[in-house]
N, C-alpha and C positions, 0 to 999 in steps of 0.2 A: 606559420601564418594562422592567424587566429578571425573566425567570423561568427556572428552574433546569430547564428543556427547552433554551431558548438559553444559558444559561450555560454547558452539558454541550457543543452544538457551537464555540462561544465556544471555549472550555477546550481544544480538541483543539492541540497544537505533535506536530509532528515531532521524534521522538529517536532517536538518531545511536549511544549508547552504552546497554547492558543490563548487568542481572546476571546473574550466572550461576545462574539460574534456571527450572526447569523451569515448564511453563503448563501448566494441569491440564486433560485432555480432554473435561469440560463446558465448559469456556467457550470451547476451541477452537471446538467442535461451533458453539458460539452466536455465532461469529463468521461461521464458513461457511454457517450456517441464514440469518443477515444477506445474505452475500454473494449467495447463491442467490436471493432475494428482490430483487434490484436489478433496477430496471429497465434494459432493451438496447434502442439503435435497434432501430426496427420489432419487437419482442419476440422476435429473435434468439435471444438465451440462446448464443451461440456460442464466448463462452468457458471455459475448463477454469482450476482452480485448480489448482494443484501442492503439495502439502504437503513442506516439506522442515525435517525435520530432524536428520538426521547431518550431526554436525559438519564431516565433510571435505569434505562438498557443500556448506555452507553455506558455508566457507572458498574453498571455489572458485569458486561463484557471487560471491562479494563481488569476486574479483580479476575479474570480468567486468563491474565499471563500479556496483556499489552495496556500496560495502563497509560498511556497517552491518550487512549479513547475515552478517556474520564474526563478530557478538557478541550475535548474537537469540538465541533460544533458538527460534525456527519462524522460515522462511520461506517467503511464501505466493506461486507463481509465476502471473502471470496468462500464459495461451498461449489465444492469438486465431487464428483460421483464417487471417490473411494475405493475406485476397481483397479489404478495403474499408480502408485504413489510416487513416483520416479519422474514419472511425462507431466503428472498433477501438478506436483509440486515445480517443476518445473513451469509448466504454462504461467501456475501462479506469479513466479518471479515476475515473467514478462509482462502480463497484465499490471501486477502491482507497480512495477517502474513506467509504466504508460501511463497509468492516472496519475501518479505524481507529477509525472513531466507535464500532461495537459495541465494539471489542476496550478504548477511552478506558471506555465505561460498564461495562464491569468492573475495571476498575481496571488495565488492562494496555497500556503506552506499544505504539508502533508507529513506524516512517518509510517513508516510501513513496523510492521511484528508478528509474531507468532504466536497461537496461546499457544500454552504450556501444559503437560501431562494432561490429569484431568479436565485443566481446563477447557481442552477441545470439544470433551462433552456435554460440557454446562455451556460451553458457547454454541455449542449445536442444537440445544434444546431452548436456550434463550431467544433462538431468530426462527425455530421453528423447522429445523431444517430437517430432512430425512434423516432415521438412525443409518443408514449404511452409508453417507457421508462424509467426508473429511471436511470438516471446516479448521485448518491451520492462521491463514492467515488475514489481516486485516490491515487496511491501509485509516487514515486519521486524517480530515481534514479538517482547517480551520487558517486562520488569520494571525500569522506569527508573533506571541506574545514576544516584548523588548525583550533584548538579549537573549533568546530561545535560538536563537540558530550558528551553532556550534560545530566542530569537525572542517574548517578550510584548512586545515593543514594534510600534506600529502607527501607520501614517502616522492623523491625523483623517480623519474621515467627507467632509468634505467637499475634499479632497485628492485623492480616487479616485472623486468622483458630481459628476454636471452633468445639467442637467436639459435638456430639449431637444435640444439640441446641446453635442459634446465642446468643453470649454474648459480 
C-alpha cells in the first residue's frame, strides 16, 4: 500500500546537474528550520551548517572532491567539531538526507558528497572553519537541470532483506 508521505521519500534521487537558478530565501529558511530539527547522537547539536553561495567558492569547494557544487545555485557545508568521527559522521548522514528531503518537498533537487583527502582541508579553510574541524560533507542545491535526475532503477525488496540471518 503505497501513500504520498512515502512516495515523497521514495521520490528523493541525487542530482549531480542544476540550472542556473536562484532558490528563493523562504524555502532556503525551511530547509535549514528542517535541518536544525534533526536529531544528533546524545542530542549534541554540534554541528554548524555553512551557507555558501558565491559562485567562486562554490567553484572551489567543488575542485575539493564534490563537484556538483560548481553548478548549485547554494551549498550547504556541514562542519562537525572533529572530536568523535563515528557519531559525526554519522549525524552528518542524517542531517544531509533531511535537507534533501525538505529542500525534494519544495520542489528543489539536491546531491549530497564528500570532499576528498586533502580536499577537507582547503574546504575548511575556504568557509573559514576551525582547524580542529572535520568538514567532510556537503549537500548542493538547486533547480534540476533536464535530464539530470538519474538512478530510478532499484535492486527488488527481497535482493537487500533476509530475515533472521544474512543470506
Amino acid at each position: 500500500m503505497r501513500n504520498e508521505k512515502t512516495d515523497l521519500l521514495r521520490g528523493l534521487r541525487a542530482v549531480r546537474r542544476f540550472e542556473d537558478r536562484p532558490i528563493p530565501e523562504a524555502e532556503l529558511t525551511e530547509i535549514l528550520e528542517v535541518a536544525r530539527w534533526t536529531g544528533t547522537a546524545s542530542n549534541q547539536q554540534a554541528w554548524k551548517v555553512v551557507v555558501v553561495r558565491d559562485r567562486a567558492t562554490l567553484d572551489a569547494l567543488a575542485e575539493c572532491g564534490v563537484q556538483h557544487l560548481a553548478q548549485a545555485a547554494v551549498g550547504l557545508v556541514i562542519v562537525s567539531p572533529g572530536t568523535i568521527p563515528e557519531l559525526e559522521a554519522f549525524d552528518e548522514g542524517r542531517i544531509s538526507e533531511r535537507m534533501m528531503l525538505a529542500a525534494l518537498a519544495q520542489g528543489i533537487a539536491s546531491g549530497v558528497g564528500w570532499f576528498k583527502n586533502g580536499g577537507r582541508a582547503r574546504a575548511r579553510e575556504l568557509i573559514g572553519a576551525p582547524a580542529a574541524s572535520a568538514v567532510r560533507t556537503a549537500v548542493s542545491l538547486g533547480y534540476s537541470a533536464p535530464g539530470a535526475e538519474l538512478g530510478r532503477h532499484r535492486r527488488p525488496l527481497a535482493e537487500f532483506v533476509s530475515e533472521r540471518s544474512y543470506s
